[in-house]
N, CA, C and O of each residue as an XYZ file, in Angstrom:
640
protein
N      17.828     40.175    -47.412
C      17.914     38.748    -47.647
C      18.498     38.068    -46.414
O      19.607     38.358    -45.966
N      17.749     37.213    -45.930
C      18.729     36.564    -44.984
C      19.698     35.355    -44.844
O      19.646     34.820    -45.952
N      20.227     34.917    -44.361
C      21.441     34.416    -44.378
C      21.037     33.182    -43.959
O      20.522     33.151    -42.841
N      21.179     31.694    -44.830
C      21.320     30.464    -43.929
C      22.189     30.327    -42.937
O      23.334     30.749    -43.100
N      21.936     29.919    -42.135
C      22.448     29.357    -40.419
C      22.182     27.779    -40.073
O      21.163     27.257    -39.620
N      23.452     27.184    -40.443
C      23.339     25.501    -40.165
C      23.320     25.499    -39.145
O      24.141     26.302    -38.701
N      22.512     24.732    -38.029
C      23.249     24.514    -36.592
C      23.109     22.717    -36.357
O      22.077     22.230    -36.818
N      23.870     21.972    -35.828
C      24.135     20.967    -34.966
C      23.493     20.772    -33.715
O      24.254     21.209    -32.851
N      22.223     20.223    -33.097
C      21.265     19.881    -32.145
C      21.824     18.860    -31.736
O      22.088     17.951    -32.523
N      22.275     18.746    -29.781
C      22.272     18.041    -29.381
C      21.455     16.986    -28.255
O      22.484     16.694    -27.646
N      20.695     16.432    -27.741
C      20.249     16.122    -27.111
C      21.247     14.907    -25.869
O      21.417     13.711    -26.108
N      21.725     15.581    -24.702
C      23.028     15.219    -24.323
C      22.216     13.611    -22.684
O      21.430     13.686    -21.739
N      22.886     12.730    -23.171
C      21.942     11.941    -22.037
C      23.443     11.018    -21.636
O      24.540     11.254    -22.142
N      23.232     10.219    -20.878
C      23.893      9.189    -19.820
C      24.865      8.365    -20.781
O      26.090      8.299    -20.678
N      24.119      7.798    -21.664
C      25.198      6.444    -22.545
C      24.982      7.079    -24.084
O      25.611      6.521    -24.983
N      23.757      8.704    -24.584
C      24.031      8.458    -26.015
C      24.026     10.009    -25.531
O      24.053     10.599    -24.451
N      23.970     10.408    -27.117
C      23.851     11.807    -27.463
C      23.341     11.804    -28.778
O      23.936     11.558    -29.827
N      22.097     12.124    -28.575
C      21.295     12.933    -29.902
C      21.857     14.002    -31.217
O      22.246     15.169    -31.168
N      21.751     13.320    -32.047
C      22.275     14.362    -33.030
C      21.614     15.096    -34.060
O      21.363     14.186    -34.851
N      21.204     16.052    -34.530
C      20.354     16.586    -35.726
C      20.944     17.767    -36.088
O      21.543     18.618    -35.430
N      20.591     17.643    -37.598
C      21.413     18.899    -38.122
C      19.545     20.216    -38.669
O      18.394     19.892    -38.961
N      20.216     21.558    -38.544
C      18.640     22.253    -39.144
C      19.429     23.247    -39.595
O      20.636     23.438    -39.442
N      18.152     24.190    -40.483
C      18.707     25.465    -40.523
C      17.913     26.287    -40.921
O      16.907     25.820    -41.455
N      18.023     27.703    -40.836
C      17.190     28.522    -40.557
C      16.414     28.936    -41.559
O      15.255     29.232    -41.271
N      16.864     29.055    -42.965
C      15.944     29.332    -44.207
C      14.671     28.192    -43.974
O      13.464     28.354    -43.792
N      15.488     27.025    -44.064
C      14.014     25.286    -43.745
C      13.318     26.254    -42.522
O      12.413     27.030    -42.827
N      13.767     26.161    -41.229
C      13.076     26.543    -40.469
C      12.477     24.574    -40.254
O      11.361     24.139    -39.972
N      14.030     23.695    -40.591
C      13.336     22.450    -40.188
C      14.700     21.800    -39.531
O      15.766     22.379    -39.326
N      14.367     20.478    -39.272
C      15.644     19.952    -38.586
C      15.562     18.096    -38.840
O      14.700     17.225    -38.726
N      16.516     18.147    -39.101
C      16.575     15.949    -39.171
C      17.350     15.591    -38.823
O      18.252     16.423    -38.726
N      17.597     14.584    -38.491
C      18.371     13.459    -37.864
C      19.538     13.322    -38.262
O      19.666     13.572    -39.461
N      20.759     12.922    -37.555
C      21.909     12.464    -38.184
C      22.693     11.663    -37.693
O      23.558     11.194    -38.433
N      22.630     11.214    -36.147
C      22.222      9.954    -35.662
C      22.720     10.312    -34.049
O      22.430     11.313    -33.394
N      23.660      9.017    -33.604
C      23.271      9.288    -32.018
C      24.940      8.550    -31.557
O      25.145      7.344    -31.423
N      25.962      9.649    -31.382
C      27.090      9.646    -30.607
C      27.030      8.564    -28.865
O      26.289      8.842    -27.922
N      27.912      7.512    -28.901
C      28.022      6.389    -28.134
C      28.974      7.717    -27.077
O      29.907      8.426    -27.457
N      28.031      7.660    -25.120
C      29.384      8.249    -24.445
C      30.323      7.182    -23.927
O      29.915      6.147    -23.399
N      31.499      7.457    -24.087
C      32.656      6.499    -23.130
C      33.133      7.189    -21.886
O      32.968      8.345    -21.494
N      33.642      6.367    -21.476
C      34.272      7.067    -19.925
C      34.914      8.229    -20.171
O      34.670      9.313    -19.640
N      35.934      7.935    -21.176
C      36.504      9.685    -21.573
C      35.667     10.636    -22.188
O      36.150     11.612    -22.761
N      34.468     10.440    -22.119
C      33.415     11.593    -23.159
C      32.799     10.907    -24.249
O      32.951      9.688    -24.322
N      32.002     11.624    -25.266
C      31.580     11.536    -26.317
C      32.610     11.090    -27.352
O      33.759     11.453    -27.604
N      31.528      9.884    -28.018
C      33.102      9.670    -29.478
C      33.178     10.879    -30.350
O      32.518     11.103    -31.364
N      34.100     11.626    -29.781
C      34.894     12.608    -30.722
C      35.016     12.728    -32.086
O      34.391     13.456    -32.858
N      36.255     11.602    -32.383
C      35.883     11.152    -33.803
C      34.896     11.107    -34.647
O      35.076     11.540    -35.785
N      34.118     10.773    -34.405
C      32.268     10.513    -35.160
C      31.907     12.101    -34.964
O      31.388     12.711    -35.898
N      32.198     12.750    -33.722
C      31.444     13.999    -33.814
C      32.336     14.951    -35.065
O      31.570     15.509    -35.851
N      33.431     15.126    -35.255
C      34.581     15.694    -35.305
C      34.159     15.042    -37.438
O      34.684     15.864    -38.189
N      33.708     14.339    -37.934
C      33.179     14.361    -39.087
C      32.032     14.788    -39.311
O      31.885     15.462    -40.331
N      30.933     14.549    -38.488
C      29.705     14.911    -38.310
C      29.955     16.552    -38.899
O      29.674     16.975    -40.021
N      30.504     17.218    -37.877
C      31.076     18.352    -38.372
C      31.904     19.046    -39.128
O      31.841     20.266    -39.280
N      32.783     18.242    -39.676
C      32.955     18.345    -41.331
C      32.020     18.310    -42.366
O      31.983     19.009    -43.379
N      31.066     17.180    -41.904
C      30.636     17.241    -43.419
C      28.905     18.019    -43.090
O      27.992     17.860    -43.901
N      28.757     18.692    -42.011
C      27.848     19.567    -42.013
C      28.323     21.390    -42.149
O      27.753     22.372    -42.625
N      29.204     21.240    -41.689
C      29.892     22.772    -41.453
C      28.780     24.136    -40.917
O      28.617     25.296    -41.294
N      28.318     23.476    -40.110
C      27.540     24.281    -38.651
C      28.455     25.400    -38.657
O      29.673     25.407    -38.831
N      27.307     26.741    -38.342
C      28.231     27.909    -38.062
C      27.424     28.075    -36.255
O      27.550     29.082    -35.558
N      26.805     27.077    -35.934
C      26.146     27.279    -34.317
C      25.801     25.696    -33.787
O      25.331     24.782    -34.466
N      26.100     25.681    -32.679
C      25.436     24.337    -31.750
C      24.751     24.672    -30.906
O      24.587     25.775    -30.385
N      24.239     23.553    -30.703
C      22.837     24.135    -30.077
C      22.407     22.621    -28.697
O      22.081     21.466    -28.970
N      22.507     22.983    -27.896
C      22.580     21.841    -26.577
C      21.410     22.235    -25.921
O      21.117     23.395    -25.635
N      20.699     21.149    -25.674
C      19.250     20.817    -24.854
C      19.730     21.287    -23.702
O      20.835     20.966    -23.265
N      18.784     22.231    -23.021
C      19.639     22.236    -21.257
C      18.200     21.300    -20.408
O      17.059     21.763    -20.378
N      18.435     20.490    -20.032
C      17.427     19.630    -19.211
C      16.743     20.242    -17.791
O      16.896     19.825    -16.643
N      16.009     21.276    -18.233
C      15.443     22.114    -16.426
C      14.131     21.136    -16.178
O      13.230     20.637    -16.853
N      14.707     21.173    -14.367
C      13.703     21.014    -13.552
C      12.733     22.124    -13.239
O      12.905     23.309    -12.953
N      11.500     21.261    -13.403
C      11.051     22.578    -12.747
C      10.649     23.770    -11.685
O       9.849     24.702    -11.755
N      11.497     23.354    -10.748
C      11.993     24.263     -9.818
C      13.431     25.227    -10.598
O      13.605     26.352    -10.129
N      14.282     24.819    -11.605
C      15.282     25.606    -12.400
C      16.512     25.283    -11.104
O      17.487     26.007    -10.902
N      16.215     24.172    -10.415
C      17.068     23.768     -9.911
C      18.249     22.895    -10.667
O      17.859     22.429    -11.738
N      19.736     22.554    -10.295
C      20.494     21.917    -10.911
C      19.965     20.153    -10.928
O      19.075     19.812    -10.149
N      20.503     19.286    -11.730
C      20.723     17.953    -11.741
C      21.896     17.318    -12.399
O      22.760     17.946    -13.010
N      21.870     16.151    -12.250
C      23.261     15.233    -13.101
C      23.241     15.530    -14.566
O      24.241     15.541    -15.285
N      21.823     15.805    -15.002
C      21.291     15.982    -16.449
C      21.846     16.787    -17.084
O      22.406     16.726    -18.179
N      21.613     17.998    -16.006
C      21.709     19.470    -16.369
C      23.424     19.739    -16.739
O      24.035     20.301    -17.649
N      23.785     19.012    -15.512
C      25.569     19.373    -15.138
C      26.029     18.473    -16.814
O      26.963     18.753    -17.565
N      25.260     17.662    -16.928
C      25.681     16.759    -17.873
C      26.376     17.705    -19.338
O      27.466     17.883    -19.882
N      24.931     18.123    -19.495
C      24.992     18.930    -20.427
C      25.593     20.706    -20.608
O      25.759     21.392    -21.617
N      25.687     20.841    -19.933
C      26.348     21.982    -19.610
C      27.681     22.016    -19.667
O      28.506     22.915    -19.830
N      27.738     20.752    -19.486
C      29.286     20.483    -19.731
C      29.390     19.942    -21.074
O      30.516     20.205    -21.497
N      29.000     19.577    -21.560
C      29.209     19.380    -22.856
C      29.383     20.371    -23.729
O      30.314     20.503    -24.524
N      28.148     21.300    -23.504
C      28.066     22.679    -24.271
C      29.286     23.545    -24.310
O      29.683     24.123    -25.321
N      29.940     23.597    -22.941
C      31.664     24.300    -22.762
C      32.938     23.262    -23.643
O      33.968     23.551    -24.253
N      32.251     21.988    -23.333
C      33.267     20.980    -24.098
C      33.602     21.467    -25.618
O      34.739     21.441    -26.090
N      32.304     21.969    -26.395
C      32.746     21.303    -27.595
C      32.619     23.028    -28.078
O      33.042     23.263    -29.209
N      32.227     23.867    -27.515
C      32.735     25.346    -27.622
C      33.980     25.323    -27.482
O      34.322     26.094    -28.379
N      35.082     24.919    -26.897
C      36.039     24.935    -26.644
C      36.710     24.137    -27.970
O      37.579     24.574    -28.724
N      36.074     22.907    -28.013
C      36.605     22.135    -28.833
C      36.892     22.777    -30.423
O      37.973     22.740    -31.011
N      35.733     23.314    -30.883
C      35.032     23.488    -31.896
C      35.398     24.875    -32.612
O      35.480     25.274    -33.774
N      35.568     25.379    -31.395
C      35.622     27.409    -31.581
C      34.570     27.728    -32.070
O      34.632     28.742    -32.766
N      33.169     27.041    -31.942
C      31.795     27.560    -32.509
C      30.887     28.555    -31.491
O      31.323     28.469    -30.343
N      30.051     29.227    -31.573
C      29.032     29.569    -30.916
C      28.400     28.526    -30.151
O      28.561     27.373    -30.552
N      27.674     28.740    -29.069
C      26.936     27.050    -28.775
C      26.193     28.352    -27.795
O      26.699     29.267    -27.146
N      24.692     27.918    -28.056
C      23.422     28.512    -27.063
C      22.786     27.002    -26.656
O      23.148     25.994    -27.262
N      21.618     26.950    -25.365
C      21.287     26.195    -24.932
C      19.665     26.727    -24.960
O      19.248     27.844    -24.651
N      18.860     25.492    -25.459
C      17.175     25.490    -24.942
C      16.222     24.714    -24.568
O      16.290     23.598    -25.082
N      15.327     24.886    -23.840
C      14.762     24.452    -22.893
C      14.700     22.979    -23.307
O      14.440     22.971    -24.510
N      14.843     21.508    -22.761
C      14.282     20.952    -23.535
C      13.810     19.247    -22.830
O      13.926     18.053    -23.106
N      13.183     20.225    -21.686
C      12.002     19.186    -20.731
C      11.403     18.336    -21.159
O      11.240     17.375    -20.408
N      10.908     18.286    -22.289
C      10.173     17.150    -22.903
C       9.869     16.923    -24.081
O       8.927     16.635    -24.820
N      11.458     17.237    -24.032
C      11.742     16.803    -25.622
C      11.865     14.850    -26.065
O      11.622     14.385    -27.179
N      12.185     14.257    -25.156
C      11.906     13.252    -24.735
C      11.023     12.429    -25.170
O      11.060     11.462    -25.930
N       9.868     13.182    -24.317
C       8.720     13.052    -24.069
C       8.130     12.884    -25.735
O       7.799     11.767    -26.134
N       8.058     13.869    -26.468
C       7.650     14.270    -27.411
C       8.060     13.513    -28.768
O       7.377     13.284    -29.766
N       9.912     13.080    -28.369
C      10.244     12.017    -29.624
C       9.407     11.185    -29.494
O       8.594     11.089    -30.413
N       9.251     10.098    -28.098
C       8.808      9.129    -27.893
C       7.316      9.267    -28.906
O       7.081      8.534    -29.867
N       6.476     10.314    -28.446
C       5.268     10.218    -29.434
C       5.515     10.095    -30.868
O       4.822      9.307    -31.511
N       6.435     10.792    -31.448
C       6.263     11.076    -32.751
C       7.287     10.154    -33.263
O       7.572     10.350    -34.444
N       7.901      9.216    -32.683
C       8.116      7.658    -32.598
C       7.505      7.011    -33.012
O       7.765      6.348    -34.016
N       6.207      6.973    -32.207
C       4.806      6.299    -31.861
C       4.021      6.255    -33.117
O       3.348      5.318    -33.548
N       4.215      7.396    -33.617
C       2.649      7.934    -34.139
C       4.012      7.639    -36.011
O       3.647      7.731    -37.183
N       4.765      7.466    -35.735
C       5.959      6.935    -37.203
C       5.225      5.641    -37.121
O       4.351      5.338    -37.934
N       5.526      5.015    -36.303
C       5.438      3.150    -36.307
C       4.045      3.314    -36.843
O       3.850      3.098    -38.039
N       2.813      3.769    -35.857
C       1.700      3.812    -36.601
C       1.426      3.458    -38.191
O       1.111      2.422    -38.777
N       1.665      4.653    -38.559
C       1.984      5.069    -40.390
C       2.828      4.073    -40.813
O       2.691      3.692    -41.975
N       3.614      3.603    -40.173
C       4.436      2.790    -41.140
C       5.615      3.536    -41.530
O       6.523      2.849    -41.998
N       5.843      4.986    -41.433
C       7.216      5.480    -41.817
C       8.005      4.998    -40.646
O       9.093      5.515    -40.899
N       8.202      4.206    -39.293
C       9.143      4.257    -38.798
C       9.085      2.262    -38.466
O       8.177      1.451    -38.648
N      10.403      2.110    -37.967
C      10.632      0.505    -37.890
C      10.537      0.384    -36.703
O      10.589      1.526    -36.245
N      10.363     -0.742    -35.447
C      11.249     -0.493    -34.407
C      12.626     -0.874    -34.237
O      12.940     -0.340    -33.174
N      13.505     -1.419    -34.629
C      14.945     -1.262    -35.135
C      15.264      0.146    -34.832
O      16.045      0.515    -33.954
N      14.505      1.001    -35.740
C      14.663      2.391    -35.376
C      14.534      3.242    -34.214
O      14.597      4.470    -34.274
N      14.332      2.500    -33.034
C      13.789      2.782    -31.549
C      15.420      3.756    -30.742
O      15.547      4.656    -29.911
N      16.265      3.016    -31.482
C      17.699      3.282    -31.041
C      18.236      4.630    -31.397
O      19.374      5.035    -31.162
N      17.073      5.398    -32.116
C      17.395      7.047    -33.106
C      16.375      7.943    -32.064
O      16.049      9.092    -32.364
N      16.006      7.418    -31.060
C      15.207      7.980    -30.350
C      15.744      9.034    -29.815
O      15.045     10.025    -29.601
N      16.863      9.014    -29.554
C      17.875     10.213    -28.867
C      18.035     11.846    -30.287
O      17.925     13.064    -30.151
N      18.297     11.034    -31.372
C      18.587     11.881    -32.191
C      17.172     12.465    -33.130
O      17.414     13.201    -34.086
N      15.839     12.138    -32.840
C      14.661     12.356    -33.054
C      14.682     13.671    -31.560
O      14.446     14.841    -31.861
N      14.883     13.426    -30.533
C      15.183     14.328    -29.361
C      15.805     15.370    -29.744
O      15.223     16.453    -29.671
N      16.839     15.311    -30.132
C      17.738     16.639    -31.029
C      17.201     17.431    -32.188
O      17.525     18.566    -32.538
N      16.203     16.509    -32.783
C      15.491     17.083    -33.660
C      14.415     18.209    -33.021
O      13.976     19.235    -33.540
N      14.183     17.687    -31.835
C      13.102     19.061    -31.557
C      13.791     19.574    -30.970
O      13.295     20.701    -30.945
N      15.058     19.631    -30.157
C      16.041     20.357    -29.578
C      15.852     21.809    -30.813
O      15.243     22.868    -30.659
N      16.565     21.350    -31.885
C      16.812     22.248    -32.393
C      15.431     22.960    -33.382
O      15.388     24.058    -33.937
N      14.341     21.814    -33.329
C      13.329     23.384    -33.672
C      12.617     23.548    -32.953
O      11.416     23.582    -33.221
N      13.092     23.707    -31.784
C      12.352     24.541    -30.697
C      13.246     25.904    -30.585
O      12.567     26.899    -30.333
N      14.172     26.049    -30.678
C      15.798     26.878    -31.072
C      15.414     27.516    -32.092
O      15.576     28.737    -32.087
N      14.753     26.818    -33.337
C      14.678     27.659    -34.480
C      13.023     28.627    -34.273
O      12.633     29.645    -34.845
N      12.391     27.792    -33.249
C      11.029     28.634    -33.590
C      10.390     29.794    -32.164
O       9.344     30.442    -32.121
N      11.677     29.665    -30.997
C      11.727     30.363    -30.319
C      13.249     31.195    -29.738
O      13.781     30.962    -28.653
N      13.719     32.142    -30.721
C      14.489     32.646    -30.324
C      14.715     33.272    -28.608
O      15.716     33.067    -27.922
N      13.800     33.861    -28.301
C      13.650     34.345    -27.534
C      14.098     33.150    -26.185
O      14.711     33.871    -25.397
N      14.077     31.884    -25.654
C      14.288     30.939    -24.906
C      15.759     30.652    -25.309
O      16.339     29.732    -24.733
N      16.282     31.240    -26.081
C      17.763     30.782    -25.982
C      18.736     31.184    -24.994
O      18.759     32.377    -24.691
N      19.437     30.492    -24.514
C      20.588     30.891    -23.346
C      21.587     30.358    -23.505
O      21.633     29.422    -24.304
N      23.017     30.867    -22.624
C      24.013     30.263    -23.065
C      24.289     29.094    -21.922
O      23.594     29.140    -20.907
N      25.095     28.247    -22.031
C      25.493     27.526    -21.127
C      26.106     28.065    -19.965
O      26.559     27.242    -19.170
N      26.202     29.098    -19.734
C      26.765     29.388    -18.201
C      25.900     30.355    -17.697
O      26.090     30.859    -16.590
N      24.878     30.685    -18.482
C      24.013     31.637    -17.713
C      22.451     31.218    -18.207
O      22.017     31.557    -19.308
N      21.837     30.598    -17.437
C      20.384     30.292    -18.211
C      19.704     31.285    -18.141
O      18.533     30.979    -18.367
N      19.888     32.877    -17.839
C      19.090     34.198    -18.354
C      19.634     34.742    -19.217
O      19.236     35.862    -19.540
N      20.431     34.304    -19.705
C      21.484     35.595    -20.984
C      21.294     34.676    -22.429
O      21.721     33.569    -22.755
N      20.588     35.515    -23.003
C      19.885     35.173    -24.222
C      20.726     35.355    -25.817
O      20.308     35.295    -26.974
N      22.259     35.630    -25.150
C      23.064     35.469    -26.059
C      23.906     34.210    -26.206
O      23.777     33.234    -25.466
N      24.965     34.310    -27.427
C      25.424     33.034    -27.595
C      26.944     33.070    -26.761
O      27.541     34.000    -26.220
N      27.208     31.898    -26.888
C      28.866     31.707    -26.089
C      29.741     31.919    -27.405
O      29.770     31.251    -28.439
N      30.457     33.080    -27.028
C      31.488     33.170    -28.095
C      33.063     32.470    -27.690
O      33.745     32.740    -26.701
N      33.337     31.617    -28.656
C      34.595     30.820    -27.786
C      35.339     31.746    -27.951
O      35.500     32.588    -28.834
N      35.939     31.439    -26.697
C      37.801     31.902    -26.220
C      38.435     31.781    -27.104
O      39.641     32.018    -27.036
């Protein structure tokens, strides 16, 4: 029998941060909204219930590669986050690929408004629609997972 596994999807950017919660029995992931950054970091607070009232046993952080697998502001961005809230948290936290994840909310944004399931009001969840495929891309390719300090080591960060 296997074991549900909540995890917390972040999609880590400049002024927001993507949020979605999934888990592994669904093998699905949804929205839960989108953390404001301040000069001192991410609002804490907001994250710091988020995670109460999900009780994640894993996080899971977009790592933004170029494709050369060269570094950027993006990358450093997030990478640092991923140590942030491992630290913070005492959780596991792995990182996956998530180039165009972006890319991909924006469509399925698109193709909401279409249908009528989405508003544009709702344009502002765009980050946390991002986290949503963060994390089922995580759930449907184990194998691409890495940790934040090593993008070849396909295990998780066990906090200190």
């Amino acid at each position: 029998m296997t074991m549900a596994l909540t995890v917390l999807g972040f999609d880590v950017g400049g002024k927001r941060i993507g949020v979605a919660v999934g888990n592994s029995i669904s093998m699905t992931a949804r929205e839960v909204g989108v953390l404001d950054m301040r000069e001192s970091g991410p609002d804490w607070p907001q994250l710091d219930r988020w995670l109460r009232e999900w009780r994640p046993e894993k996080l899971i952080v977009g790592d933004p590669l170029n494709p050369d697998g060269g570094d950027q502001t993006s990358r450093q961005r997030a990478r640092k986050f991923a140590t942030d809230i491992a630290s913070r948290y005492g959780l596991p936290v792995e990182q996956i690929d998530e180039r165009t994840s972006s890319i991909e909310a924006a469509q399925r944004f698109a193709e909401g408004r279409r249908s009528g399931a989405r508003k544009r009001h709702q344009a502002a969840n765009l980050d946390a629609l991002a986290a949503v495929i963060i994390v089922e891309r995580w759930l449907a390719e184990p194998q691409s997972r890495t940790r934040p300090d090593d993008k070849t080591d396909t295990t998780f960060l066990e906090p200190k």
